[in-house]
N, C-alpha and C positions, 0 to 999 in steps of 0.2 A: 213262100215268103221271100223278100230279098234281100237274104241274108246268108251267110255260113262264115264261122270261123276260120282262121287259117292256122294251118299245122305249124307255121313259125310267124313269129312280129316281123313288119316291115316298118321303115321308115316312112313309105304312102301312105299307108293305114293309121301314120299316128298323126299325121294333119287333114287326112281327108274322114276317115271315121274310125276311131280309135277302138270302137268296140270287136273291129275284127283282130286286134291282136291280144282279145281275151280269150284263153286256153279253153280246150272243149270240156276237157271235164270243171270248169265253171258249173256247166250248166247238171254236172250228173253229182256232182260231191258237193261238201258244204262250206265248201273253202280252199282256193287255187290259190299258186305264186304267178304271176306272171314275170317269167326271168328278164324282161326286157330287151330291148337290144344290145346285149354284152357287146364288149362294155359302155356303150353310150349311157344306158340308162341303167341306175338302181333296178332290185328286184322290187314287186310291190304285189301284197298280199291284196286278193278277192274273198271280200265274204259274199258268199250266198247262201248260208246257213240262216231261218229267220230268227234260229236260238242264238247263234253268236252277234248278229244285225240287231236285237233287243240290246244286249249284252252293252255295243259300244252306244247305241244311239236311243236308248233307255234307261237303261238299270247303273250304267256306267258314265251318262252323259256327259256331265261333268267333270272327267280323267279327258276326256276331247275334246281339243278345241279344231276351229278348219285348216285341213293343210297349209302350207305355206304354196304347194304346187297351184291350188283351186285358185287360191286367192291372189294370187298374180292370175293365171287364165282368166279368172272371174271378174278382175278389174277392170276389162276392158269393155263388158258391158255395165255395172252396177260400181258406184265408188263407195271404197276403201270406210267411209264413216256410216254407212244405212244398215240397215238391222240386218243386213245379209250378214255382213262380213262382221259383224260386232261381238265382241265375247265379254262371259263374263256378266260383272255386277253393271256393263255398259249397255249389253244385250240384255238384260231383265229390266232396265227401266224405262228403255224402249219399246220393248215390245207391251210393258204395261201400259205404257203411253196409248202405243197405236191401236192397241185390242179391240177398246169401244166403236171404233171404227168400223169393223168389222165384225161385228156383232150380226148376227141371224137376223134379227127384226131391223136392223137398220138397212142392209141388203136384201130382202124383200120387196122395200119400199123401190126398189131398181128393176124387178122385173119389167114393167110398163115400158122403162128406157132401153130394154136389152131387145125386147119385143118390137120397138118402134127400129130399133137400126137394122134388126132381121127382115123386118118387113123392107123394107128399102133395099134390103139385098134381093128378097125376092122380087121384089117389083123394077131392079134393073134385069135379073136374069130374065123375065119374062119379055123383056124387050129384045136383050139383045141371045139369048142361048136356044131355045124349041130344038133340039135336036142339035143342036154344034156341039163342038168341045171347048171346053173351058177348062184351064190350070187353076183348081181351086185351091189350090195355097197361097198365091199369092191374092186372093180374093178372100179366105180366109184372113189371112192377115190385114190386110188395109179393114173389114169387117170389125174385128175384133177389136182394132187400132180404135177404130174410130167410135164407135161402142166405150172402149175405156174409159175415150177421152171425154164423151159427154157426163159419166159416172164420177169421174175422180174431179172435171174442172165445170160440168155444168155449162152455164151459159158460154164460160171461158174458154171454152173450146173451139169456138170458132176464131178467136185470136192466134191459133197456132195452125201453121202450115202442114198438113197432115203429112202429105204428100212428098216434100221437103223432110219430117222428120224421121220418115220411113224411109227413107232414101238416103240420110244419113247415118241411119241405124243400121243399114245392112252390112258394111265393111267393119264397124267396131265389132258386131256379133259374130263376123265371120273371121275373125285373127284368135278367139279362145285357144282353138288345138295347137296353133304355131307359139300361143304363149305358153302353155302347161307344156312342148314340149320341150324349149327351151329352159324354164326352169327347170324340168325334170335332168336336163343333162347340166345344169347350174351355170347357165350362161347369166350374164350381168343384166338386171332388169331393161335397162337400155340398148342391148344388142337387136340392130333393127332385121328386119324379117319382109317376104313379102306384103305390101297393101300396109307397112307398118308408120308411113306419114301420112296414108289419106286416113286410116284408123283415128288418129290424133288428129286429124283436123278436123274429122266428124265428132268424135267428143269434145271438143273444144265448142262445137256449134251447138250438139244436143244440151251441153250444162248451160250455154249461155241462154236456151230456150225457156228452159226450167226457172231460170232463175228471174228470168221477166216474167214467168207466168206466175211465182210465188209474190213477184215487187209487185205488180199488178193487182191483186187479187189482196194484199195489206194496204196497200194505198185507195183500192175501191170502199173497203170496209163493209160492204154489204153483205145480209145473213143469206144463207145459203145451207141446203141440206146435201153437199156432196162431198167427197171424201176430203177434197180439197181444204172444205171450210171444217167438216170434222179435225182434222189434225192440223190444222191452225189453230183451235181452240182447245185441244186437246192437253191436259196435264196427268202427270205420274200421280198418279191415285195415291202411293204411300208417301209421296214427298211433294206434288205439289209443281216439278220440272215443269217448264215445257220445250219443245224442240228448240232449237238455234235454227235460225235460215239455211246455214251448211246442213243440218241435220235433216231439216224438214225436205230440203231439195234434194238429199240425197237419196232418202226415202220416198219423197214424190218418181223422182226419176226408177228407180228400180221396180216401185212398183208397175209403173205404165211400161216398161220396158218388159218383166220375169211376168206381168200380167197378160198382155198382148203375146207373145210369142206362144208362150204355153200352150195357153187356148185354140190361138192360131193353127198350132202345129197339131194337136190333138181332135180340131175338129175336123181339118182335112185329110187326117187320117184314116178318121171316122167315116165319112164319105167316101171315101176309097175304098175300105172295108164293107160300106153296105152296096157298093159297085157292082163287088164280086159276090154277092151274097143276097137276091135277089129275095128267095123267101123271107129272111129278117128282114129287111128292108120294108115288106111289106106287114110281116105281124106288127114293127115299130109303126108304120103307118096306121095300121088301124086302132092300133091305143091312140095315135093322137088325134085322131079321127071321132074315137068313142070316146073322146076327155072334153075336147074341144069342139068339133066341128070345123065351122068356119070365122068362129068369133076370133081375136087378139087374144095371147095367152095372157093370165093375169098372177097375181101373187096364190091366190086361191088353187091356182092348177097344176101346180109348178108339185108337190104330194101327186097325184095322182098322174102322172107319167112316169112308173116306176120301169119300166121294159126299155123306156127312153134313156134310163139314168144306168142301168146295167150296160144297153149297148156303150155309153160311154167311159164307162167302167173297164170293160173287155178289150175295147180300141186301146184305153191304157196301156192295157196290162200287155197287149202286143206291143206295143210302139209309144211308150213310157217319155214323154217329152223330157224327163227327168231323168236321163240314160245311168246316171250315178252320182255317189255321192262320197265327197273325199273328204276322213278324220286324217288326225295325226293325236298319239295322245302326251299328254303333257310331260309323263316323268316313263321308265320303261314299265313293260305291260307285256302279260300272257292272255291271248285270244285263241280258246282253243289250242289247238298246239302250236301256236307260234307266238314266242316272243319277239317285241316288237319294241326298238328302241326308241326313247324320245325322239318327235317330230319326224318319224319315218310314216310314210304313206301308207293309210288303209281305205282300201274302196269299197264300197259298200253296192256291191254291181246290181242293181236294180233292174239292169234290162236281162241279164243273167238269171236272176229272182224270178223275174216276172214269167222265163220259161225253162222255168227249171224241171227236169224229167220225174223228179220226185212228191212234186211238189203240186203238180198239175197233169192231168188225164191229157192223153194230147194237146202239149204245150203249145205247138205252132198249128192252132185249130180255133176259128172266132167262135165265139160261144158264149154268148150273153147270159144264159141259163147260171154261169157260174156263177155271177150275180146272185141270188135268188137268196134270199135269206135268211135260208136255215144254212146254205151252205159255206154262206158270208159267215157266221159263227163258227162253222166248224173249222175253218184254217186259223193257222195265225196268225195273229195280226202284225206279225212282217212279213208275212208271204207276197203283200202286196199292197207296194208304197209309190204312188203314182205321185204324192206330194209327199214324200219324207217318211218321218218316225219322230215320236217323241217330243221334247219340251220344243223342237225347235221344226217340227211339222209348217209346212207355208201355212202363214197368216191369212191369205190369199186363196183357201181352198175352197170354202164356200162360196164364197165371189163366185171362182172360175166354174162350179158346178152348176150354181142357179143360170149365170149365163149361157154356157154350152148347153146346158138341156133347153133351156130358152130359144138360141139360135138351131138348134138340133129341130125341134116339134116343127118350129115355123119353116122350116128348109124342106123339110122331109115329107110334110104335108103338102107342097105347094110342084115337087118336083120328081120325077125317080130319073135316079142317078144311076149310072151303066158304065163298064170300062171303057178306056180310048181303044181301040185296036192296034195291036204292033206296040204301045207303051210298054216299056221297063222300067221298073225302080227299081234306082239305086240307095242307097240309105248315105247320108251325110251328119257326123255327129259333130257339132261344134256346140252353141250356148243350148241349142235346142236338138232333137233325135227329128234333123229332116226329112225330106227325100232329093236327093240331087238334082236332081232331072227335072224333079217337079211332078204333078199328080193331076194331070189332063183329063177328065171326065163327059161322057158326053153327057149333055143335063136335058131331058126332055119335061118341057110342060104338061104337067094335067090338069 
């Protein structure tokens, strides 16, 4: 795998991928310090325990609100007012808002649309790939990009410049580690940084995108069944609210943005993983094979690709696009044995979790079997949080499943995937757990 910790933190490690200067025994105990770079940075506790990870982001939830460190890092992709960063009796009436949205039977009715843009990927690769290489991540992503966009805006998505917003979205995703690590050492929010005015010029372009697509979309008035026009119409079930423009765009924008990249990142993963792993590759093949055929996938088949939904389960749990996740709690607090004072840093190392020596039979081994579900019962249920924990689990997780196994069946049917020769991966963690380098595959037709 391409990874290993290192025996001290470095200052490269904490803008290029921050999880290598998380301590080893993370992954063997149930809760590390990580001393920081003395003195630049505070110490900051790692849970990877799933009884102390219930504890803050379950049983305790409400003593946590998000760090202050996250949420400057986090600002540069998602703003400051959307149900990310929202706390509180602010974050409960929002997310009541948005819920029906996302509702199982409303996201069903999207398989058809998730199926119709996979097919289109595979009917470019058959054009241009038979044996080439191809960097499917960024193929993944403009996919997935473009997939959202017809889900959340429907027709209105051919009003926006795909191409143009992905291209403006790459610099704000990529300044997260330079912002967490200057809060971390308490530099003044404004203190500029590498790529820290084209960042802001790119946001400055992506809000003004948003917010014609929202002016647009009240000035057309027309009914529509996609996500867009759900949360336009959408009110707080106990009171009656409904979003403000600032609200609604801000939440529009995060979700197209923590929706897209996710998936993005998790299904070229996925593909890389069945690269190297030729037999799965092919038992996933023949469930989709014995589900499907040759037909279009439907709402109907989307249950019985269950070998499908574990490999993308197991990709997670290696390569967790959701690398961690930062509390801070509100008054001081004992976790396990560390006391922890107001608004001090606790991380909840998910990629740590995800390969923890105790926790999992050969951690750094793919294995979809663990999937399987009896064995899904018998662990805890924080042993493995590919979307979160608790009250504030992503809204956004069914979406990203029915898709992925969607674009997953229709790829993997149409193609086998094999390594690039002489390619390395490198790991880069910023908004998303990517690979540096990128993930070159040759892609042969069948």
């Amino acid at each position: 795998m391409p990874f290993s910790p290192r025996a001290k933190p470095s200052l490269r490690a904490a803008v290029t991928n921050m999880i290598e200067n998380w301590p080893p025994e993370a992954y063997r105990e149930g809760h590390a310090v990580m001393r920081g770079l003395w003195p630049i940075l505070p110490a900051t506790v790692l849970l990877t325990d799933p009884v102390l990870i219930e504890e803050v982001l379950i049983a305790r939830a409400e003593e946590f609100v998000r760090d202050r460190f996250q949420t400057r890092a986090l600002s540069s992709a998602f703003s400051r007012k959307s149900l990310f960063f929202a706390e509180g009796a602010d974050w409960r009436w929002q997310r009541r808002t948005a819920a029906p949205a996302f509702r199982h039977e409303k996201l069903i009715e999207l398989v058809p649309t998730f199926a119709r843009g996979a097919h289109a990927q595979a009917q470019e690769w058959r054009r241009t790939a038979n044996g080439g290489i191809i960097n499917v991540a960024p193929a993944m992503a403009q996919l997935t990009f473009a997939i959202i966009l017809r889900a959340v805006l429907g027709q209105g998505a051919e009003t926006l410049d795909q191409r143009k917003f992905l291209a403006e979205l790459r610099p704000r995703v990529s300044t997260t580690a330079w912002r967490f690590l200057f809060a971390r050492m308490g530099l003044p929010e404004a203190t500029p940084f590498p790529g820290s005015r084209k960042a802001a010029a790119s946001g400055r372009w992506l809000s003004d995108a948003i917010s014609r697509l929202v002016a647009n979309r009240r000035a057309e008035g027309r009914e529509s069944k996609d996500i867009l026009a759900l949360l336009l119409s959408a009110k707080d079930p106990e009171t009656g609210r409904a979003m403000s423009d600032a609200e609604l765009i801000s939440n529009l924008y995060m979700f197209m943005v923590a929706g897209h990249e996710t998936m993005a990142t998790a299904l070229a993963w996925t593909l890389w993983l069945l690269a190297k792993d030729q037999a799965t590759q092919e038992r996933l093949r023949a469930e989709i094979q014995a589900a499907l055929g040759q037909r279009p996938i439907g709402p109907e088949d989307i249950d019985r690709l269950t070998f499908t939904r574990q490999v993308l389960q197991e990709s997670m749990r290696l390569f967790p696009p959701a690398f961690g996740v930062g509390r801070a709690p509100r008054e001081d607090v004992t976790i396990g044995p560390h006391k922890i004072r107001a608004g001090e840093l606790v991380i909840i190392a998910i990629w740590c979790v995800h390969r923890h020596e105790k926790l999992w039979d050969e951690p750094y081994g793919f294995d979809p079997d663990r999937f399987a579900s009896e064995k899904v019962k018998a662990r805890h249920r924080c042993a493995y949080m590919p979307f979160g924990a608790g009250p504030r689990i992503c809204i956004g997780s069914n979406f990203a499943m029915l898709e992925m196994t969607t674009i997953l069946a229709t790829l993997v049917r149409g193609f086998r995937f094999k390594p690039a020769p002489g390619h390395q991966v490198a790991l880069a963690s910023h908004l998303t757990l990517r690979a540096k380098n990128g993930l070159p595959l040759v892609i042969e037709v069948l």
